[in-house]
C-alpha positions as CSV (number, residue, x, y, z in Angstrom):
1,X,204.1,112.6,62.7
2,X,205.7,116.2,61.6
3,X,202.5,117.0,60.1
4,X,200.0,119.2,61.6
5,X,196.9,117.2,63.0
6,X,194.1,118.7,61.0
7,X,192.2,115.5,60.1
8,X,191.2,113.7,63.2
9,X,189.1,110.2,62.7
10,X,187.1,109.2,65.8
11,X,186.1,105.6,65.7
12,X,183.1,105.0,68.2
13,X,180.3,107.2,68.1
14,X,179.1,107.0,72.0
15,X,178.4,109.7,74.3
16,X,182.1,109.8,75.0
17,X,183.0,109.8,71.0
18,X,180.5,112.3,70.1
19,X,181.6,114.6,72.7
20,X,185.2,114.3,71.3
21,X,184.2,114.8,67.9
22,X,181.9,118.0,69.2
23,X,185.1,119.5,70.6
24,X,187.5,118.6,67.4
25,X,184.6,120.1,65.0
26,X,184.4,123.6,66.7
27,X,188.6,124.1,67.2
28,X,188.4,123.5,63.4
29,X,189.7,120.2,62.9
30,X,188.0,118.0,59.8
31,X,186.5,114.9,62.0
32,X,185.8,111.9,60.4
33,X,183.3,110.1,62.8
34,X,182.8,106.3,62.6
35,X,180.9,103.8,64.0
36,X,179.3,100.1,62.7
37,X,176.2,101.5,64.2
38,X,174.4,103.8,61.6
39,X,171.9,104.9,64.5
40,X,174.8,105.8,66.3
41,X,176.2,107.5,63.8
42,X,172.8,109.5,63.3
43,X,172.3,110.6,67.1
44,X,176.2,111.9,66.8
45,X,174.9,114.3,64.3
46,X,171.9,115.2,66.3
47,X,173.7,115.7,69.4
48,X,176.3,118.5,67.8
49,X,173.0,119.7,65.9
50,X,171.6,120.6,69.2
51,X,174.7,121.7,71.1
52,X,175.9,124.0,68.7
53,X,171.9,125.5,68.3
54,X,172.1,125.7,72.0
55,X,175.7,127.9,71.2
56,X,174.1,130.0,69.0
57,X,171.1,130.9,71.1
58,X,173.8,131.6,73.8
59,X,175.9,133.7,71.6
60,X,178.7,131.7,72.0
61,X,178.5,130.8,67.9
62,X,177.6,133.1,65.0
63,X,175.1,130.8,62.6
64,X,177.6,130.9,60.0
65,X,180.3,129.3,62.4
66,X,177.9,126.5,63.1
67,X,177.3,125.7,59.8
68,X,180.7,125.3,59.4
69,X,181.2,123.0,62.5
70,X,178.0,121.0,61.0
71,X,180.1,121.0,57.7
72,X,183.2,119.7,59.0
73,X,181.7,116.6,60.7
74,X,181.0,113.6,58.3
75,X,180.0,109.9,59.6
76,X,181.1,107.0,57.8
77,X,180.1,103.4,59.0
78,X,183.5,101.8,57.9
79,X,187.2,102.2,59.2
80,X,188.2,102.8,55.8
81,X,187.0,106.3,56.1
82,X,189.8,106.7,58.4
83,X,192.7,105.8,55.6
84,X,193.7,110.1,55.1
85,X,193.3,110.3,58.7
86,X,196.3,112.2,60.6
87,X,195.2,111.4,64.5
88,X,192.6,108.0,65.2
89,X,190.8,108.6,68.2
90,X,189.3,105.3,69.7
91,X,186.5,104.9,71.9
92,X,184.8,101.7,71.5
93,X,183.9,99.7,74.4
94,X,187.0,99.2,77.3
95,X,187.7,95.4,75.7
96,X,191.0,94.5,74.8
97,X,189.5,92.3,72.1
98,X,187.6,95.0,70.6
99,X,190.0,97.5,70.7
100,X,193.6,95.5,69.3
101,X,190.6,94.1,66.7
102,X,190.1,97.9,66.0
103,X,194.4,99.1,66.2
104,X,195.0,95.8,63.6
105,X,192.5,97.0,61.1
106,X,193.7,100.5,61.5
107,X,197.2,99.1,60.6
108,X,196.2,98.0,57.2
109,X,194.1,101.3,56.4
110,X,195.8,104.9,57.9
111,X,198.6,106.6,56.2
112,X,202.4,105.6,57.3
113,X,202.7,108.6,59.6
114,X,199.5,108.8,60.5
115,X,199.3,108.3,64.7
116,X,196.4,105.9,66.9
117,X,195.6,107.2,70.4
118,X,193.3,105.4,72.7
119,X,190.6,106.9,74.8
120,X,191.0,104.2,77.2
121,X,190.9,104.9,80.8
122,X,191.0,101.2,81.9
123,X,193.5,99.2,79.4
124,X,197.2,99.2,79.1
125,X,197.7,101.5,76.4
126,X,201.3,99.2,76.1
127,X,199.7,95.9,75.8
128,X,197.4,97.6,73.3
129,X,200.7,99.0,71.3
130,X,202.2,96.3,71.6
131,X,199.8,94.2,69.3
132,X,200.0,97.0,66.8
133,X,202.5,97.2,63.6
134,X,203.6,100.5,64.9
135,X,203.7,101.0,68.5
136,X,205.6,104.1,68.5
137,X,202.3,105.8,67.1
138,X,200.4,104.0,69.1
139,X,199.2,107.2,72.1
140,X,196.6,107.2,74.9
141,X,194.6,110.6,75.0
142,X,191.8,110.1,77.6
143,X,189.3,112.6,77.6
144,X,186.8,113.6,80.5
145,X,183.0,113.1,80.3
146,X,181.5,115.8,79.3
147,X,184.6,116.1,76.7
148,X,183.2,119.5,75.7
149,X,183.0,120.8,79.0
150,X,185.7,119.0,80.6
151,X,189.3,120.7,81.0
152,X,191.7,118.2,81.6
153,X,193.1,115.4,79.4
154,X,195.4,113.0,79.7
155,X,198.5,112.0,77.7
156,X,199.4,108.5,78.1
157,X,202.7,107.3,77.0
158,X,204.0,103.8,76.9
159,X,207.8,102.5,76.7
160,X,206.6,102.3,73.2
161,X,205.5,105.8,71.8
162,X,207.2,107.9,70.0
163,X,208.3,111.7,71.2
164,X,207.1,113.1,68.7
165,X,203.6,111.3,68.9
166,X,203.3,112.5,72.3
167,X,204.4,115.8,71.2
168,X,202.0,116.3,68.6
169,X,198.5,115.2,70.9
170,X,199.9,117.6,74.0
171,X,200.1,120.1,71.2
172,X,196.4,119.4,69.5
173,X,195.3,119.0,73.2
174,X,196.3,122.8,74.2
175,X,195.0,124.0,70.6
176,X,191.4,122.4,71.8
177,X,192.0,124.3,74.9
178,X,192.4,121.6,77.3
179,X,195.0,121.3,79.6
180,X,197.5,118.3,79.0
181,X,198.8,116.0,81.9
182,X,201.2,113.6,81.1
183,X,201.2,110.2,82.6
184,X,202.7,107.1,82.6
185,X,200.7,103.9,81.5
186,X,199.1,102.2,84.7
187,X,195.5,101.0,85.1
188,X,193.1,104.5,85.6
189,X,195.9,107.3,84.9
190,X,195.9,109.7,87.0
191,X,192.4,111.1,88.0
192,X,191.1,107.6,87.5
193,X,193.2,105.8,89.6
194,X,192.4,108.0,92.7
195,X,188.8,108.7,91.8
196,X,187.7,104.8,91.0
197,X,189.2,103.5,94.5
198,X,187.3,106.6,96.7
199,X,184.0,105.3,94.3
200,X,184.9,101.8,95.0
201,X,185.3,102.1,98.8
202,X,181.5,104.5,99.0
203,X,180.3,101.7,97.4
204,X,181.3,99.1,99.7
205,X,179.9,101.5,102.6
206,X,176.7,101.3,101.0
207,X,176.4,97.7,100.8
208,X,177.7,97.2,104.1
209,X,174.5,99.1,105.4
210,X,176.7,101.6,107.3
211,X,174.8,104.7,106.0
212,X,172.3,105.2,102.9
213,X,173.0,106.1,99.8
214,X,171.5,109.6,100.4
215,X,173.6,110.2,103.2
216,X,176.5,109.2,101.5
217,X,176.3,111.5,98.5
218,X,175.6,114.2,100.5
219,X,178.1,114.1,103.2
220,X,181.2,114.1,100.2
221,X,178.7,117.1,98.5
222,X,178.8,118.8,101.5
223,X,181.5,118.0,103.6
224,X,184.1,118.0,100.5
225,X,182.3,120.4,98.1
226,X,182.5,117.7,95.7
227,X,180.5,118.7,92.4
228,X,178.5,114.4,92.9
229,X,178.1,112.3,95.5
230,X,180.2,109.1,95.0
231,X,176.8,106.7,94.3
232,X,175.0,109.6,92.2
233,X,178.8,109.6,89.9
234,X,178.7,105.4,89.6
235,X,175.8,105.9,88.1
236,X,176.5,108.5,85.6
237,X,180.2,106.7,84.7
238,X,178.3,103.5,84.3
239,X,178.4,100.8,87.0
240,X,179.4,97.9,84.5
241,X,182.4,100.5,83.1
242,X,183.5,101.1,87.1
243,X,183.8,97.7,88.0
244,X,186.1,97.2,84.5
245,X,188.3,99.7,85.6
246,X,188.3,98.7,89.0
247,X,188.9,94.8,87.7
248,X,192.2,96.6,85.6
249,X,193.3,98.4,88.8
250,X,193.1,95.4,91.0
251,X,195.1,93.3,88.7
252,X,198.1,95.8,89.0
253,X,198.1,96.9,92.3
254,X,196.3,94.1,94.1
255,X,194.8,96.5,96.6
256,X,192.2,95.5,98.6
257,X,190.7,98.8,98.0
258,X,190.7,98.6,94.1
259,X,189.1,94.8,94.5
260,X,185.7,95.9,93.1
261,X,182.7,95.6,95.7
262,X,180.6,92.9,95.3
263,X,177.6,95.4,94.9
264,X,179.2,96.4,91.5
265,X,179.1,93.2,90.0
266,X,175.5,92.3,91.2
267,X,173.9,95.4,90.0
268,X,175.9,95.0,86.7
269,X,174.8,91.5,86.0
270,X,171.1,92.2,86.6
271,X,171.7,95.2,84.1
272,X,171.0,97.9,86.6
273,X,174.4,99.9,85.3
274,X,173.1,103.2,86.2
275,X,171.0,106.0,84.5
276,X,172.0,104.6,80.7
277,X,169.5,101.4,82.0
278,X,167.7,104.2,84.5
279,X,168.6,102.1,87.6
280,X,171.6,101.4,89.5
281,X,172.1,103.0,92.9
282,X,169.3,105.3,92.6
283,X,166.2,104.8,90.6
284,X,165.7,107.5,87.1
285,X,162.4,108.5,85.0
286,X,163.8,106.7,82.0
287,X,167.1,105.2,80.5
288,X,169.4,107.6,80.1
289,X,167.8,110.1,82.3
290,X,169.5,112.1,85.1
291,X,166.1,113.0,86.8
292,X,165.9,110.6,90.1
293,X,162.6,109.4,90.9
294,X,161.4,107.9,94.6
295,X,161.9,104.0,95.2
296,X,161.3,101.7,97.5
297,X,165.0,103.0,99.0
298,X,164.0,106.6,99.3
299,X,163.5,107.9,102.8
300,X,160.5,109.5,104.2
301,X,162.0,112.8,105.5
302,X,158.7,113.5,107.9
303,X,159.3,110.5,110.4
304,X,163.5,111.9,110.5
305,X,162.8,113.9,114.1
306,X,159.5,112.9,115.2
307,X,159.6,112.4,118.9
308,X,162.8,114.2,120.1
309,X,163.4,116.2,123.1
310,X,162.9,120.0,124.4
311,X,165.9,122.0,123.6
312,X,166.0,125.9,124.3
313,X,169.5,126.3,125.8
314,X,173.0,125.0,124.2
315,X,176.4,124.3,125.7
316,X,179.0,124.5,124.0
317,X,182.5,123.4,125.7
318,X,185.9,125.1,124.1
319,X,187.3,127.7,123.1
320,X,188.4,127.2,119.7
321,X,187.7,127.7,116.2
322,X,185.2,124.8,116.5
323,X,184.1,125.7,119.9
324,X,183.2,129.5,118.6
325,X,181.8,128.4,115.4
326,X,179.4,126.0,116.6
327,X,177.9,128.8,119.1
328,X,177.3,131.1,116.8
329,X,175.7,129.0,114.7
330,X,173.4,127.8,117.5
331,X,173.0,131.5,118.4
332,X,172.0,132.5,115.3
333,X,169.4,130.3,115.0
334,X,167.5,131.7,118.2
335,X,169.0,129.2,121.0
336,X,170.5,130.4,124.0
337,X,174.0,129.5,124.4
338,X,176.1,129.1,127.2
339,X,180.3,129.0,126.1
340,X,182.7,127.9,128.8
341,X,185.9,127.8,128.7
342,X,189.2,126.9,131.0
343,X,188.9,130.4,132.7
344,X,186.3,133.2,132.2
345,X,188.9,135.0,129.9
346,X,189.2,132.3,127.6
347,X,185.7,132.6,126.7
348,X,185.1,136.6,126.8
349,X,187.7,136.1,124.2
350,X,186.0,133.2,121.9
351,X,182.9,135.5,122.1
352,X,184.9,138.5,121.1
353,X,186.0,135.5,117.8
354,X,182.1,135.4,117.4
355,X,181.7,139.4,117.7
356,X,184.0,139.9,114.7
357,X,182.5,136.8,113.1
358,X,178.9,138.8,112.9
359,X,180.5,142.1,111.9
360,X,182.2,140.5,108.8
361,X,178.7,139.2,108.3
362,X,177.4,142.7,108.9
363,X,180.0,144.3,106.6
364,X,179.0,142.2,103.5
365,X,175.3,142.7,103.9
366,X,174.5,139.0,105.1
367,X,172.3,140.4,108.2
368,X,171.8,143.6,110.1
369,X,173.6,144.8,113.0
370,X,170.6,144.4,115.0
371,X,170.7,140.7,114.2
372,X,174.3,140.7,115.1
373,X,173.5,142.5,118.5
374,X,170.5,140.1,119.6
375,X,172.8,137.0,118.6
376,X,175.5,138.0,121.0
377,X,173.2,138.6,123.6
378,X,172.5,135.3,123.2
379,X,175.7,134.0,123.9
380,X,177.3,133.2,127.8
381,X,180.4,133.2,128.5
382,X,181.1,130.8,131.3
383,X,184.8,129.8,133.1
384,X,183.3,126.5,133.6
385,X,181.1,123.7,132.7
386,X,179.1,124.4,136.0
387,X,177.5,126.6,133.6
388,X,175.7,123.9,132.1
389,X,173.6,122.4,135.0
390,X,170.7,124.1,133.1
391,X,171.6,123.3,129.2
392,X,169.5,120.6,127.5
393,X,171.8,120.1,124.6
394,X,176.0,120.0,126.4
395,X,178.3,119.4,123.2
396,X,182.0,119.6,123.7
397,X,184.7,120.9,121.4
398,X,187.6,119.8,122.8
399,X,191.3,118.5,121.7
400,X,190.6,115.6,120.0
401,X,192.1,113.1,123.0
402,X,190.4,110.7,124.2
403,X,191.4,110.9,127.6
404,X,190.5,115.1,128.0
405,X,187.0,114.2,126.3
406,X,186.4,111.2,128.9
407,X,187.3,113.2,131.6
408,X,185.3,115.9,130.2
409,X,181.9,113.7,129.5
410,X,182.3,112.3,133.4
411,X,182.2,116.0,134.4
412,X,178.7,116.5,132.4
413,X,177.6,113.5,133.7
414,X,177.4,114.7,137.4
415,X,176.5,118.9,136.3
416,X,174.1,118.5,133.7
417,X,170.6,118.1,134.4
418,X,168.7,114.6,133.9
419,X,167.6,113.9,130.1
420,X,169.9,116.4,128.7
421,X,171.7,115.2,125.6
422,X,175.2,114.8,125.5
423,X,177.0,115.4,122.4
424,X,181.2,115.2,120.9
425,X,182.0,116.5,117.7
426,X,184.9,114.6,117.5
427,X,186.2,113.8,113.6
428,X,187.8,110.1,114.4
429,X,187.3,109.1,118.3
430,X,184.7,106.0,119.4
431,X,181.8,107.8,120.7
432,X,180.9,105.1,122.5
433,X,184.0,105.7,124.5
434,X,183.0,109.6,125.5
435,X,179.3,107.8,126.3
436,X,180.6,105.2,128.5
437,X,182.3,107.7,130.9
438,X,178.8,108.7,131.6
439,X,176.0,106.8,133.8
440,X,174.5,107.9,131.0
441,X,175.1,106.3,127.8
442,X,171.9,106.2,126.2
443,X,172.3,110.0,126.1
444,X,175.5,110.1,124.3
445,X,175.6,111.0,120.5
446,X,177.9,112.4,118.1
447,X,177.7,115.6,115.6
448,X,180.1,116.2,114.1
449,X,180.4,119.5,112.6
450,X,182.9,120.9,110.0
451,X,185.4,123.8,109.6
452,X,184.2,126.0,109.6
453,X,181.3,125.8,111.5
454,X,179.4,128.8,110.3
455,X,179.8,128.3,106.8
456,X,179.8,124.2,106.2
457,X,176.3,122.9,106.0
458,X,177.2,119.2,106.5
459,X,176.7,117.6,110.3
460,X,177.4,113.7,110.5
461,X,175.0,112.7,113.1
462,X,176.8,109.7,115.0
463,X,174.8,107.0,116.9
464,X,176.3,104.4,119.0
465,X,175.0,101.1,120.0
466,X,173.6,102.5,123.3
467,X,172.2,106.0,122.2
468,X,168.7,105.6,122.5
469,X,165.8,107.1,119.4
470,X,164.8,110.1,121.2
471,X,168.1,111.3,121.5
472,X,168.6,110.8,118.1
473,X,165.8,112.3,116.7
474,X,166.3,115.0,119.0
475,X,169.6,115.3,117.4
476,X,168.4,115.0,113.4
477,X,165.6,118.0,115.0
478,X,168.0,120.5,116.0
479,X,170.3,119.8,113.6
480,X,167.2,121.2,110.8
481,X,166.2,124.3,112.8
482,X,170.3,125.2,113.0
483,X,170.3,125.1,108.9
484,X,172.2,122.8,108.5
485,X,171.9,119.0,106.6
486,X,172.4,115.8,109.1
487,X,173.9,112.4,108.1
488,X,173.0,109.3,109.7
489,X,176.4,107.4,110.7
490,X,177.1,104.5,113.2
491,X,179.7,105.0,115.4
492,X,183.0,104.0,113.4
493,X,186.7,105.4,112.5
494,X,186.2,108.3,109.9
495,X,182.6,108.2,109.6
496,X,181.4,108.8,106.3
497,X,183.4,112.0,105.4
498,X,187.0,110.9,106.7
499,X,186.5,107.6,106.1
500,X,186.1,107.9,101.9
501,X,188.6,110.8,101.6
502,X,191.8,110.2,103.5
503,X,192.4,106.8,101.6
504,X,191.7,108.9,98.3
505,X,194.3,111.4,99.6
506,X,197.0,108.4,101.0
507,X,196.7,106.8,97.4
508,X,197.8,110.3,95.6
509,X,201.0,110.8,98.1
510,X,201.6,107.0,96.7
511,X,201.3,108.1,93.6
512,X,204.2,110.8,94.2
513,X,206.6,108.2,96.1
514,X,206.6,105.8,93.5
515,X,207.3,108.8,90.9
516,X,204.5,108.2,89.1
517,X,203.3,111.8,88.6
518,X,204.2,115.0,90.0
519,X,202.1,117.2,93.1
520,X,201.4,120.0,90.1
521,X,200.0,116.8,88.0
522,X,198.1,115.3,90.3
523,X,196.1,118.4,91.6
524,X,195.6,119.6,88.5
525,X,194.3,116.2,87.7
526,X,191.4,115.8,90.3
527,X,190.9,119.5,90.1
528,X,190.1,119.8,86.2
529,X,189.5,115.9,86.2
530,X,186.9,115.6,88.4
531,X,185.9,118.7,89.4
532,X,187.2,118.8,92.9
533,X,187.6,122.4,94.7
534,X,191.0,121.5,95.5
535,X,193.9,119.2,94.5
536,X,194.9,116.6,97.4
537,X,198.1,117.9,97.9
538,X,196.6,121.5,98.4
539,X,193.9,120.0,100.6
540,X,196.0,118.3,102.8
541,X,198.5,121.3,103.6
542,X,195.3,123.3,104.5
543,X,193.9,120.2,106.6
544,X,197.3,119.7,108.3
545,X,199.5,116.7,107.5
546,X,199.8,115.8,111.1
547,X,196.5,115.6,111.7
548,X,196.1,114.1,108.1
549,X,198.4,111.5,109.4
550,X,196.4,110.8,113.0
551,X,193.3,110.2,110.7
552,X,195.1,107.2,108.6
553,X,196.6,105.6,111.5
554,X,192.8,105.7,112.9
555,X,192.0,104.5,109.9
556,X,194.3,101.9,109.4
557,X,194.2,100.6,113.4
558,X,190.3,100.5,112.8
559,X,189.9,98.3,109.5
560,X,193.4,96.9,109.3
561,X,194.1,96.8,105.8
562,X,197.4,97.4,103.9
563,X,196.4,99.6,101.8
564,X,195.2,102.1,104.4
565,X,198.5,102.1,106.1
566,X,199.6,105.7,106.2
567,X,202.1,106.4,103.1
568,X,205.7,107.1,104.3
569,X,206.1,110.1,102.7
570,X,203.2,111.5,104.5
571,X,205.3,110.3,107.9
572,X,208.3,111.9,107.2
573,X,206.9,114.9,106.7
574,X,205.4,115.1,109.7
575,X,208.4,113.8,111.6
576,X,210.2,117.1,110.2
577,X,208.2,119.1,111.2
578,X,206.4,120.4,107.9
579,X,202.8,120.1,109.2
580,X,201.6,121.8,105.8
581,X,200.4,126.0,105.8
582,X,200.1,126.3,108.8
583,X,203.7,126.2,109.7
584,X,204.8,127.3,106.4
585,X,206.0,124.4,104.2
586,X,204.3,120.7,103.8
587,X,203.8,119.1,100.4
588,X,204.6,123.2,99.0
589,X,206.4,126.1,100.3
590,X,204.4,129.3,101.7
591,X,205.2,132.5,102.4
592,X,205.2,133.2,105.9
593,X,202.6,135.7,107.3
């Protein structure tokens, strides 16, 4: 293991093994690629073929460097071609029988101090060292797909391994200019074990009928700036290789949100495992094809707002962040909007929020001051919701407390006219409840909007049992001439947004209770891993952990299971008072403004 790792044998030649040999080949490593399959074998060598032409036409390789990549990646069909080997790389099939059959072969074949890493991202990497002659050589180095674009991998140590073995592959790991995380040996790592769960519980939603799978990968793409929606990424992963992962989680932690949804295993048995079969979720042009093609699933968009009401004139109730957002985004698309407030001053001053809103937009050349000046005209200021008696769209933007919205709805009830639609934009509140203050609960309806307003195109259009069609297409109408892209969503805790991420970010403050892996790790992980905007530890101080927390105990109350209880961690925190930035220390420190 003191010997530099400059021969590096990768045993499985899928698009995962290829990817890994790609990256080995062009950080100058000799990579011995093997797999039984010949054809496989063949397509490796046509897939670096056309990356690396694709590198030269991009100027990112001279022809003579790929030539020498080319040069320094040879298949073999036998594992004997891995006997001068100093790193094995596995990546066959996640199968504990395939892969100890793979590490006993190995023992008999590679060089004394020669060390076997496992690209597993399901299996125990200490069950699988364990059946070796030499666990302490035995490593887990899981790689992200695309490995060649893909930053982050994974060091996985068991009780078994070796220092220097770990040493040696976190070394090779920055040399290939990845970032090494290390991790302890659990059931999906790291960026696994949050990502499979959020996947796992988007596709329960789906099968439950609670929103399509359009809406769903476009609410976390939108809302969460997420680079895939959660269906679109099953597919791509594989759905058979998500419900083994899922199936290794599950016997660990015995979560109810790892148990694998029942979807997973139907659509896996019929062989619809996602684009590799070119079905699973969605429907695609061939096997192995990421183009999506229309199915008998795939919505007609022109029947989305047929039939809605008249709406000319908005009101918009509050005077916050939300509350000023939301009209000016209405303004800006031409609507007349009337802001009222607790007191005339209150809103002079949310418009003046707008005015400077406009001039930033102004400043960097996103429209002209004469666009800013006929949008502010637009907007009302009003020191009450008397205002409204003429609106035919009221939405509130109130504290999210149920009591102030109830109050607030029974007040719209008696000043706004008849057939006006009444909207919340609560986050995590039954709309049902704001509707049934009204006489009126067939005009009640949710949009919920996110922060902030202006810039966020997602809107998560809520419905309850009583909201009647023309309301709602009314709703999905507006919502397309205000620019921005609408949801469909019964009315339940979380929605679609809230609902998938705040479990996602409860499991990684588990993950730091039970010492598992650091904040710094875990961001880093998701971040790098899975190509998230931010880590969940930086997301929730920006959210705010005590409005984090008021989510998961809606949560929790609402579907009642363990496993959405809010970590105590997460509790404490709050309890102290460290609410996240905004009051200058949370999960991190901040420097106070």
């Amino acid at each position: 293991m003191d010997t530099p790792l400059s021969t590096i044998a990768v045993v499985g030649l899928g698009t995962m093994g290829t990817g890994i040999a790609e990256v080995l080949a062009r950080a100058g490593r000799e990579v011995v690629g093997i797999d039984v399959s010949e054809t496989a074998a063949r397509h490796a060598v046509t897939a670096l073929e056309a990356s690396t032409a694709r590198a030269v036409q991009r100027e990112r390789l001279t022809e003579e460097e790929r030539r020498n990549v080319l040069a320094r990646f040879r298949t073999f069909s036998d594992l004997q071609a891995a006997a001068e080997a100093d790193l094995v790389i596995e990546v066959v099939p996640e199968s504990y029988e395939l892969k100890q059959q793979v590490f006993r072969e190995l023992d008999g074949i590679v060089r004394p101090g020669a060390i076997l890493a496992t690209g597993t991202n399901a299996l125990s990497v200490t069950r699988l060292a364990a059946d070796s002659a030499h666990p302490e050589r035995v490593i887990g180095l899981h790689f992200f797909n695309p490995a060649p674009a893909m930053k982050l991998v994974e060091v996985v140590s068991s009780v078994l391994t070796a220092p220097q073995a770990v040493e040696a592959v976190t070394a090779l790991a920055r040399d290939l200019g990845k970032e090494p995380v290390a991790v302890g040996d659990r059931p999906g790592f790291v960026a696994d074990g949050l990502l499979f769960g959020y996947l796992n519980q988007a596709a329960a939603m789906y099968e439950a009928k609670y929103a399509s799978r359009e809406d769903i990968d476009a609410a976390m793409k939108l809302g969460c700036g997420l680079p895939m929606g959660p269906l679109a990424l099953l597919d791509l992963i594989g759905i058979d290789t998500a419900r083994t992962v899922l199936e290794a989680m599950y016997a660990e932690s015995h979560d109810r949100l790892h148990a694998p949804a029942p979807i997973l295993k139907q659509l896996s048995e019929a062989g619809l495992t996602g684009r590799k079969a070119g079905r699973g979720f969605y429907t695609y042009e061939a096997p192995d094809s990421g183009t999506v093609v229309r199915d008998a699933l795939t919505p007609l968009e022109a029947a989305q707002s047929a039939g809605g009401r008249p709406v000319s004139s908005v009101g918009v109730a509050g005077s916050g962040t939300m509350a000023s957002g939301i009209a000016e985004v209405f303004a800006k698309a031409g609507y007349d909007v009337v802001l009222a407030a607790r007191g005339q001053e209150k809103a002079e001053a949310a418009k003046s929020r707008i005015a400077k809103s406009l001039s930033r937009s102004v400043d960097k050349g996103r429209m002209t001051a004469e666009a800013r000046d006929e949008t502010l005209a637009r907007i009302t200021p009003a020191g009450s919701l008397d205002a409204f008696a003429e609106v035919d769209l009221a939405l509130e933007a109130v504290a999210e407390d149920l009591e102030v919205k109830q109050q607030l709805f029974a007040t719209l009830d008696k000043v706004c006219k008849p057939g006006a639609v009444l909207a919340t934009t609560t986050s995590s509140l039954p709309v049902v409840a704001c509707a049934r203050a009204t006489s009126r609960p067939q005009d009640v309806i949710g949009m919920h909007f996110f922060n902030p307003a202006p810039a966020m195109k997602l809107v998560e259009v809520v419905r309850t049992v009583l909201t009647s069609d023309d309301v709602h297409a009314t709703v999905r109408g507006v919502t397309a001439n205000i620019r921005k892209h609408a949801v469909d969503c019964g009315d339940r805790a979380g929605f679609i947004v809230n609902a998938l991420l705040f479990p996602y970010l409860n499991n990684a403050i588990k993950m730091v209770e039970e010492h598992y892996a650091t904040l710094d790790d875990i961001d880093a992980a998701m971040k790098l891993g899975g190509g998230y905007p931010m880590g969940p530890f930086e997301l929730l101080d920006v959210v705010g952990l005590d409005v984090s927390l008021a989510i998961e105990k809606v949560l929790h109350r609402e579907f009642r299971d363990p496993g959405l209880a809010p970590a105590p961690l997460l509790e404490h925190l709050v309890a102290a008072g460290c609410l996240g930035r905004k009051t200058g220390r949370g999960f991190r420190e901040y420097a106070r403004r």
